[in-house]
C-alpha beads as a LAMMPS data file, in Angstrom:
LAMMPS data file: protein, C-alpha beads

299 atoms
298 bonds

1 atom types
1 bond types

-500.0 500.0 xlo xhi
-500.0 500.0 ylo yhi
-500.0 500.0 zlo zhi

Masses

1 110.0

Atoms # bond

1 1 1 32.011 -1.581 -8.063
2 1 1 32.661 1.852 -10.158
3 1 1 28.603 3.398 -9.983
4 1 1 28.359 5.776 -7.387
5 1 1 24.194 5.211 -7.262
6 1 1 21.608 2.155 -8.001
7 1 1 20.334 1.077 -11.360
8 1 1 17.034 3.370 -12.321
9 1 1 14.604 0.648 -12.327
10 1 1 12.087 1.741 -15.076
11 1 1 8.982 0.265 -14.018
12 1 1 8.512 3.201 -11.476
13 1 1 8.594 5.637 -13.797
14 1 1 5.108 5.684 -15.087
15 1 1 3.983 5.464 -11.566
16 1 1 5.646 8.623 -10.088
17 1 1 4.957 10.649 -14.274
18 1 1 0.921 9.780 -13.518
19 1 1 1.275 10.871 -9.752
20 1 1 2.156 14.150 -11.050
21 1 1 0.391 14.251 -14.277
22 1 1 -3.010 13.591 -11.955
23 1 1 -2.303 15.894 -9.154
24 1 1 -0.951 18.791 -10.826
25 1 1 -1.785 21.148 -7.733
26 1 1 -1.076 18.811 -4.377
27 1 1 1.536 16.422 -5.995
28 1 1 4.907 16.621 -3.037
29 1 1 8.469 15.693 -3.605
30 1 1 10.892 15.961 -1.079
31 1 1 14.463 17.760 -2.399
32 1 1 16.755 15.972 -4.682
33 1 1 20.192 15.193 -4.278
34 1 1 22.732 15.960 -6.565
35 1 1 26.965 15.965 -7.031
36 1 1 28.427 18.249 -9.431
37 1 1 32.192 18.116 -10.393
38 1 1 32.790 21.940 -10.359
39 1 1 32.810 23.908 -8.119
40 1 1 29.558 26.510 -8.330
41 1 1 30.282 30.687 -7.705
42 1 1 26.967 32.102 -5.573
43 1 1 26.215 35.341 -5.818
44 1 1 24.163 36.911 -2.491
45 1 1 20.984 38.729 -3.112
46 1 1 22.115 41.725 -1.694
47 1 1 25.373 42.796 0.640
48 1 1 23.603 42.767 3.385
49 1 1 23.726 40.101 6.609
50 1 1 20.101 39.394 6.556
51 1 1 20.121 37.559 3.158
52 1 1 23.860 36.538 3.039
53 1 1 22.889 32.661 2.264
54 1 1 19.981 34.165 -0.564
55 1 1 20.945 34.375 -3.732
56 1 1 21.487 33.019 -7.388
57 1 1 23.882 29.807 -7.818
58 1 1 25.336 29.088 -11.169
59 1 1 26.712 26.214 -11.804
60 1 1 28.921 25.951 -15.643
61 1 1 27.053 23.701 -18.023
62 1 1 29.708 21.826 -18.558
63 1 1 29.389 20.354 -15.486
64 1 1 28.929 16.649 -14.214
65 1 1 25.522 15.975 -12.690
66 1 1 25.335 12.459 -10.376
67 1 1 21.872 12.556 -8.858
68 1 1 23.184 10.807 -5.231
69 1 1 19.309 10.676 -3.994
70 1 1 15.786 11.368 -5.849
71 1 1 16.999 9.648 -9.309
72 1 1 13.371 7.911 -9.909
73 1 1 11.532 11.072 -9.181
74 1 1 14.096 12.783 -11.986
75 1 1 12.859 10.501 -14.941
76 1 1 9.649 10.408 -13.633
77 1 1 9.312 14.406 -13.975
78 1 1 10.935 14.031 -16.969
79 1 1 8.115 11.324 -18.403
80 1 1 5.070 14.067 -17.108
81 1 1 6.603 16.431 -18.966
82 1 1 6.295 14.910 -22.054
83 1 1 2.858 13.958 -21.332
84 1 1 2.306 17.614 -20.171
85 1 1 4.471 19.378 -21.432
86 1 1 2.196 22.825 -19.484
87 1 1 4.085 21.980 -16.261
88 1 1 7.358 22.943 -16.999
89 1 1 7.182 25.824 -14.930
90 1 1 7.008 23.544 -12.384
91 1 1 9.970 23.537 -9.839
92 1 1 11.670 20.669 -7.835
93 1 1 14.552 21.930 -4.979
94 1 1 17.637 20.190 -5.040
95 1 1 20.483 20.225 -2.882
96 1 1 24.113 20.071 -3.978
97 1 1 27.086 18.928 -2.824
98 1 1 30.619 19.679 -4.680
99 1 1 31.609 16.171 -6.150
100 1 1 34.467 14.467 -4.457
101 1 1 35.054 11.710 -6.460
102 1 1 33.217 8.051 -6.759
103 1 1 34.226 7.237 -3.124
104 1 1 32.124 10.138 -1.595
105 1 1 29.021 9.779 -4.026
106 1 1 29.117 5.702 -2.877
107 1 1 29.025 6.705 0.674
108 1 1 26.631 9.989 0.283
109 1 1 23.730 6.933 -1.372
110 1 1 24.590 4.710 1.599
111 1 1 24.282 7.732 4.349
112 1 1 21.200 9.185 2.526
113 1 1 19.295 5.831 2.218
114 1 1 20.723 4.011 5.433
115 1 1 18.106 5.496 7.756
116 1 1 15.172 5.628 5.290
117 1 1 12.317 3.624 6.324
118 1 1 9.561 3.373 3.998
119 1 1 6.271 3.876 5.212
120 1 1 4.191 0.370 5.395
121 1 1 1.414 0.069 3.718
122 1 1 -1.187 0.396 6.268
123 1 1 -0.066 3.329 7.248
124 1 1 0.329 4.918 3.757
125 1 1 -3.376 3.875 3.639
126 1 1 -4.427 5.760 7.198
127 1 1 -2.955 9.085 5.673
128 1 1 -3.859 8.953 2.166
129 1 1 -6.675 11.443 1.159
130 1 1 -6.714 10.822 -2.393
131 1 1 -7.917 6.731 -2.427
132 1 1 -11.611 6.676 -2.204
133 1 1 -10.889 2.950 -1.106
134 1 1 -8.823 4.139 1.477
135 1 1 -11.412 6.397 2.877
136 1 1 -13.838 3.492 2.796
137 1 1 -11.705 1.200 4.706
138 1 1 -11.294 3.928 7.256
139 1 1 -14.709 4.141 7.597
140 1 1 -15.221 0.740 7.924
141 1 1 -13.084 -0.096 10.955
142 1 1 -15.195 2.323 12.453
143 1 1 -18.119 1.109 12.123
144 1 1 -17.955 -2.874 11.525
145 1 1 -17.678 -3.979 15.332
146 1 1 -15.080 -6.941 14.556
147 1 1 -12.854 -4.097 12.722
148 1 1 -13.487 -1.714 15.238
149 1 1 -11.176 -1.889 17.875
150 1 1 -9.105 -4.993 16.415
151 1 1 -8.024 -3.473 13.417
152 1 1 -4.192 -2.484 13.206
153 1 1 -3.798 0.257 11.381
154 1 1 -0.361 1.404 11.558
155 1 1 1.380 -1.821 11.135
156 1 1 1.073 -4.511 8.052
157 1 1 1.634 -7.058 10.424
158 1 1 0.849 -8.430 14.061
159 1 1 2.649 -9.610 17.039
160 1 1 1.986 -12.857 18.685
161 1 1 0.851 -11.051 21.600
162 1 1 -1.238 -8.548 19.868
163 1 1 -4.850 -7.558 21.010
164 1 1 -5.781 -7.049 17.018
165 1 1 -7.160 -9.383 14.306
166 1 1 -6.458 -7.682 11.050
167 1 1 -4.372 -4.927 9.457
168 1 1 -5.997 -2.013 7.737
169 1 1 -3.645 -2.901 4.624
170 1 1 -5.579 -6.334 4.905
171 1 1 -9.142 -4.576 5.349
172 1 1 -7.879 -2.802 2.474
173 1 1 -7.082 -4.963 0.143
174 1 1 -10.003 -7.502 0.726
175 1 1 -12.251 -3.914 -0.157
176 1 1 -10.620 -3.246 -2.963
177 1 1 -11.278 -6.405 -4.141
178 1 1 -14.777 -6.145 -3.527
179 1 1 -15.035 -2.770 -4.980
180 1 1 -13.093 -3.099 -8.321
181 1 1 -15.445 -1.974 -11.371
182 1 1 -18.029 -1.428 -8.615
183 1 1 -21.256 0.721 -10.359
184 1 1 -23.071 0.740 -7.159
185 1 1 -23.839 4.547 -6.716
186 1 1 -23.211 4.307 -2.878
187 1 1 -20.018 2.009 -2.482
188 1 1 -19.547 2.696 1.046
189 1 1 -22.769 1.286 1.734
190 1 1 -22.128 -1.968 -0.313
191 1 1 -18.957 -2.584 0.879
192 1 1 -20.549 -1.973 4.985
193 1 1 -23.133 -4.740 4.012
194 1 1 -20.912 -6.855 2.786
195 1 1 -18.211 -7.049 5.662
196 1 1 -21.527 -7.224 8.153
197 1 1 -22.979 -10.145 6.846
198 1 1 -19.802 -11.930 6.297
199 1 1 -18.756 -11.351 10.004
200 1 1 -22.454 -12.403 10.578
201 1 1 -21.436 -16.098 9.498
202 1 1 -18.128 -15.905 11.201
203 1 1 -18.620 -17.472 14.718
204 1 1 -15.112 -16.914 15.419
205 1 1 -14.864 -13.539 14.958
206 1 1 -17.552 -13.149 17.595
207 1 1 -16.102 -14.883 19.712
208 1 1 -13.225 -12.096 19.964
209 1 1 -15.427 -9.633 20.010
210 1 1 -17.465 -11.063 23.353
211 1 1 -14.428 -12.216 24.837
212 1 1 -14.664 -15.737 24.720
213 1 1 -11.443 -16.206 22.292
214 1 1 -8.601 -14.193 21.808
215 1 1 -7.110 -12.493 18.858
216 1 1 -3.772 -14.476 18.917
217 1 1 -6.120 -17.570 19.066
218 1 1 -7.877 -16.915 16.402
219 1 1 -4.957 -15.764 14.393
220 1 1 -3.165 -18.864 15.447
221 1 1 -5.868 -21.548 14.703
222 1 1 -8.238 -20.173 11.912
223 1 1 -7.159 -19.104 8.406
224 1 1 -10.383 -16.076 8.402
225 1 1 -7.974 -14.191 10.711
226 1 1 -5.684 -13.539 7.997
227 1 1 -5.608 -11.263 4.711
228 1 1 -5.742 -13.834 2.200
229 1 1 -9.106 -14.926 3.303
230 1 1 -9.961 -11.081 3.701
231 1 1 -8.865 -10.504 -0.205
232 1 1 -10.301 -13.857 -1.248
233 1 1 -13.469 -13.006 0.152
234 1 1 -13.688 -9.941 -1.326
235 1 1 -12.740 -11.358 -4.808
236 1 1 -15.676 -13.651 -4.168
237 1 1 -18.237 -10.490 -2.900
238 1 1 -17.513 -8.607 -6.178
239 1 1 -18.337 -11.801 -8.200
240 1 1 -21.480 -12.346 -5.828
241 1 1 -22.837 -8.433 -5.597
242 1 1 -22.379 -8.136 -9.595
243 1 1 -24.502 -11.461 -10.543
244 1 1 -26.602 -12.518 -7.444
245 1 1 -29.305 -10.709 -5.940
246 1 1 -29.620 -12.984 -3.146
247 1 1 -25.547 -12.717 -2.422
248 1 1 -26.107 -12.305 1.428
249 1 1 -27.999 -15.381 1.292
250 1 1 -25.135 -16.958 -0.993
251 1 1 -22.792 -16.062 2.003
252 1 1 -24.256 -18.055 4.453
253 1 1 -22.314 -21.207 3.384
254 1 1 -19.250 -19.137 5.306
255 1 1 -21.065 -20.417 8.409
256 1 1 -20.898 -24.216 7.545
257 1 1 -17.189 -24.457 6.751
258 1 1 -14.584 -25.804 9.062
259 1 1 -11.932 -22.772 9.168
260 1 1 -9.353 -24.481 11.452
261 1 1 -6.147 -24.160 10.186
262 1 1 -6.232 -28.298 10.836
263 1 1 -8.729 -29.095 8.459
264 1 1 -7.194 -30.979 5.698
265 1 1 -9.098 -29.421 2.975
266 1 1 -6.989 -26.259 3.341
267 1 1 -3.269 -28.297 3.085
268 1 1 -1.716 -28.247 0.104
269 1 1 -4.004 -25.189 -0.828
270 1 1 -3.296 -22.394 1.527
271 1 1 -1.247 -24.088 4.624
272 1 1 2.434 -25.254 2.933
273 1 1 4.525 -26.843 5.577
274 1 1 2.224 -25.932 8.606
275 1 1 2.500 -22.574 7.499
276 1 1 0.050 -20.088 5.434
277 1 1 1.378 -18.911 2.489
278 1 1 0.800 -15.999 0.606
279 1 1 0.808 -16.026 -3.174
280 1 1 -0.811 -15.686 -6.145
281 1 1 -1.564 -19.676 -6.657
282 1 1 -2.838 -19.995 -3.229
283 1 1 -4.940 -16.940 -2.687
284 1 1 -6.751 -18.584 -6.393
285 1 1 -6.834 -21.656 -4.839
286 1 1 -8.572 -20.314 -1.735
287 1 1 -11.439 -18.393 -3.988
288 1 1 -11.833 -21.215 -6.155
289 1 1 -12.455 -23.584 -3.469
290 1 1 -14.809 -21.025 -1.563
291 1 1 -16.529 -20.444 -4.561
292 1 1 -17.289 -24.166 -5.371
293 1 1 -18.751 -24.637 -2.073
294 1 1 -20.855 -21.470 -2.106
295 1 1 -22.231 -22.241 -5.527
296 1 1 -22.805 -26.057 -5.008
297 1 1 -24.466 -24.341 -2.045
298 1 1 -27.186 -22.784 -4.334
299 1 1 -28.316 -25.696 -6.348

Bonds

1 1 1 2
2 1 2 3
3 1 3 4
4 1 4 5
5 1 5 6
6 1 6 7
7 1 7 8
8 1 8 9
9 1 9 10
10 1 10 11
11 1 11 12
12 1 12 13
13 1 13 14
14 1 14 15
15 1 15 16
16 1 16 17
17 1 17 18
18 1 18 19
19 1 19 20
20 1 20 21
21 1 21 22
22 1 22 23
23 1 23 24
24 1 24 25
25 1 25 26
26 1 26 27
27 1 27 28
28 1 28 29
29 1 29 30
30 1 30 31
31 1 31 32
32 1 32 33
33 1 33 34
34 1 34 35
35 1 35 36
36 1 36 37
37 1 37 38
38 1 38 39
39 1 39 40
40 1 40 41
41 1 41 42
42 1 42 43
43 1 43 44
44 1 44 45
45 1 45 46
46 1 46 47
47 1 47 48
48 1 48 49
49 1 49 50
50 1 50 51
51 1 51 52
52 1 52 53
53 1 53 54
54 1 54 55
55 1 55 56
56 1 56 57
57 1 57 58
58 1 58 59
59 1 59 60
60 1 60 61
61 1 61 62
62 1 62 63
63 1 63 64
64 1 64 65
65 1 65 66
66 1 66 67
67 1 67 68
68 1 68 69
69 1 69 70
70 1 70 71
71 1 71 72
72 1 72 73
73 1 73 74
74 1 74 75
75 1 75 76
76 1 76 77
77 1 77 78
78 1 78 79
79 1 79 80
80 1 80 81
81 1 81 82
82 1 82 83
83 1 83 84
84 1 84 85
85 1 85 86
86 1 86 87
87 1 87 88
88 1 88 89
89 1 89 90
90 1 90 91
91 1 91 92
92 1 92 93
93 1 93 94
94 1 94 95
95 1 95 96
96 1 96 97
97 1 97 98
98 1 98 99
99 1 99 100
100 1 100 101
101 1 101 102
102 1 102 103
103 1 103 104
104 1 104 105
105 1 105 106
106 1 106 107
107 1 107 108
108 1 108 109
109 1 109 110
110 1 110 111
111 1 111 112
112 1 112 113
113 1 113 114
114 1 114 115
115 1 115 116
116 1 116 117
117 1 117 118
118 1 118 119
119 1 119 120
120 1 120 121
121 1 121 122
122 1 122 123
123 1 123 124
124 1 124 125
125 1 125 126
126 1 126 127
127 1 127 128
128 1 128 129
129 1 129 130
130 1 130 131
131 1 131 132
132 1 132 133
133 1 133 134
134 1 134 135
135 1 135 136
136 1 136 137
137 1 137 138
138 1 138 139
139 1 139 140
140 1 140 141
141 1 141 142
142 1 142 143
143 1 143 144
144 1 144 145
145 1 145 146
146 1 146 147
147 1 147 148
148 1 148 149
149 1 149 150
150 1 150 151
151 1 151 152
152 1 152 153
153 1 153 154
154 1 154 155
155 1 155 156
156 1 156 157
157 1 157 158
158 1 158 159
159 1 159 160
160 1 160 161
161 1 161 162
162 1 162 163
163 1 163 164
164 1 164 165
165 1 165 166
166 1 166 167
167 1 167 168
168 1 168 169
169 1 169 170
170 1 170 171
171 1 171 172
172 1 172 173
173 1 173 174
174 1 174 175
175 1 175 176
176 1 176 177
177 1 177 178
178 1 178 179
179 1 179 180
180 1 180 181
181 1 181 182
182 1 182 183
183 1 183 184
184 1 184 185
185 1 185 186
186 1 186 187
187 1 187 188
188 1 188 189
189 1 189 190
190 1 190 191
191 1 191 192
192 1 192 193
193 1 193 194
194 1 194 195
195 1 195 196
196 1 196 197
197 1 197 198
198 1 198 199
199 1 199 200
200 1 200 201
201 1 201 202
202 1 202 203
203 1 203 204
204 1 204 205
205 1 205 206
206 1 206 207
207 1 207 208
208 1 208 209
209 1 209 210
210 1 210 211
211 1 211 212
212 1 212 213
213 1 213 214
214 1 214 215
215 1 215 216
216 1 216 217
217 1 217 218
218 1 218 219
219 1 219 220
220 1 220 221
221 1 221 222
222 1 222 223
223 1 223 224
224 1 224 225
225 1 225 226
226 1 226 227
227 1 227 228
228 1 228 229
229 1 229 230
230 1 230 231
231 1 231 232
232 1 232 233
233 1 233 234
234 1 234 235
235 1 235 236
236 1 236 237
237 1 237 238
238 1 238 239
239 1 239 240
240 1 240 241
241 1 241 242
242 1 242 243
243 1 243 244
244 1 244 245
245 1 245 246
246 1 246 247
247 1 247 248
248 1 248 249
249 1 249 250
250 1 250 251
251 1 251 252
252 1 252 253
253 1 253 254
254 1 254 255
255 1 255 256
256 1 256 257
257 1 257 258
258 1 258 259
259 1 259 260
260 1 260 261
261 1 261 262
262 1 262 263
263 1 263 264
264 1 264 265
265 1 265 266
266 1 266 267
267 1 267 268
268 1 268 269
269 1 269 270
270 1 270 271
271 1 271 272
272 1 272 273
273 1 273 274
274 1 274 275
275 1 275 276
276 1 276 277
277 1 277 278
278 1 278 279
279 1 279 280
280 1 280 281
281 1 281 282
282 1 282 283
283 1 283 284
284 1 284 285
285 1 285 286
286 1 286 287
287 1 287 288
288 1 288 289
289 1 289 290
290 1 290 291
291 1 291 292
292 1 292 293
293 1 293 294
294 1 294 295
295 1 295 296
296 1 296 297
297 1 297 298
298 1 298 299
């Protein structure tokens, strides 16, 4: 194996060149990291002790660049600045290292991205300032009473033995759903409605929330515990809200249906092998089926 880094994997360029190109004056990168095959001459800012390590480092331009760490964020500055080409003023610190030959670049990428642990997505959610969704959902496990207090929000997933139902990644999602293309002038409001009176229909979840079930119950037995109900749902509230005046009433068909994970209707569809599964097909499957019933419901 001769590279000394991975292979730049395009489609996260656009990404990180729109993150910039959007946030001109709050976008953060941390420092790159970068190899260089000669060896640089610094020159202090002044003689004296206090600002021995300050100073001006030049580096020939013949030199070798290998960017050991912060590669993607490279070509993504590179792609803003060609769709803004204002912000090249703009400044990125890097640290170097004097290049020791492929060996020492392979094991500076495996020491600088051994220990890395990427934020999960719930998480990224709780912090993030910028999402308006985000700020919704963190209102909302505020102030729905089965989010409140059995929402996870640090974690994407849960432990057996966990005291919560859902995941604020989950909570999220399902909202964004809801939301997407949303007019409504106060979506905060929608989306509170909407999470009340499905929870309204939900016997199960209130059952958690009086005590008379657990959370690893109903995670265990009933497929409404999990986030592909929560983002089918919400597929099926955005389709509901947009077209149906009467969508609360529309909802109430949540009430009738048999949401044990043992019901056959949901093999094949959602459960593979005992199991639920996550994809594309099946979360589909789930809104298609949902929104059969709901709309033979109606007639």
């Amino acid at each position: 194996m001769l590279r000394s880094q991975r292979v730049i994997n395009r489609t996260r360029i656009p990404a990180i060149a729109s993150y910039i190109v959007n946030h001109p004056d709050s976008y953060v990168f941390s420092s790159l990291t970068v190899s260089i095959d000669q060896i640089p001459q610094f020159t202090p800012a002044s003689p004296g002790l206090d600002c021995y390590n300050l100073g001006t480092l030049k580096i020939p331009m013949a030199a070798r660049f290998i960017v050991n760490d912060g590669q993607h964020r490279r070509a993504g500055v590179e792609a803003a600045l060609k769709m803004k080409p204002d912000i090249g003023n703009e400044t990125i610190s890097i640290v170097f290292f004097v290049d020791e030959g492929l060996k020492r670049s392979q094991q500076m990428f495996s020491d600088l991205n051994r220990y890395n642990i990427r934020p999960t997505e719930s998480l990224n959610i709780l912090y993030d300032t910028r999402d308006p969704i985000a700020e919704i959902s963190r209102r909302l496990i505020e102030c729905i009473p089965v989010f409140k207090g059995f929402t996870e929000i640090e974690k994407s997933t849960i432990s057996n033995r966990s005291s919560k139902v859902f995941t604020l990644s989950g909570i999220y999602r399902g909202t964004f759903e809801l939301l997407e293309g949303c007019t409504h002038d106060d979506k905060l409001k929608l989306a509170t409605e909407f999470w009340v009176c499905v929870s309204g229909y939900l016997q199960e979840w209130h059952a958690v929330i009086n005590g008379d079930m657990t959370a690893g119950s109903l995670r265990r037995d009933y497929i409404h515990a999990h986030a592909i109900f929560l983002l089918a749902i919400g597929k099926i509230g955005r389709i509901l809200t947009n077209s149906n005046k009467n969508w609360k009433d529309a909802l109430s068909k949540l009430g009738e249906i048999n949401w044990h994970r043992t019901n056959p209707l949901w093999e094949g569809r959602i459960i593979i092998g005992g199991k639920i599964s996550f994809s594309r097909n099946n979360l589909n499957e789930l809104v298609d089926e949902l929104m059969g019933q709901i709309i033979c419901s109606q007639k």
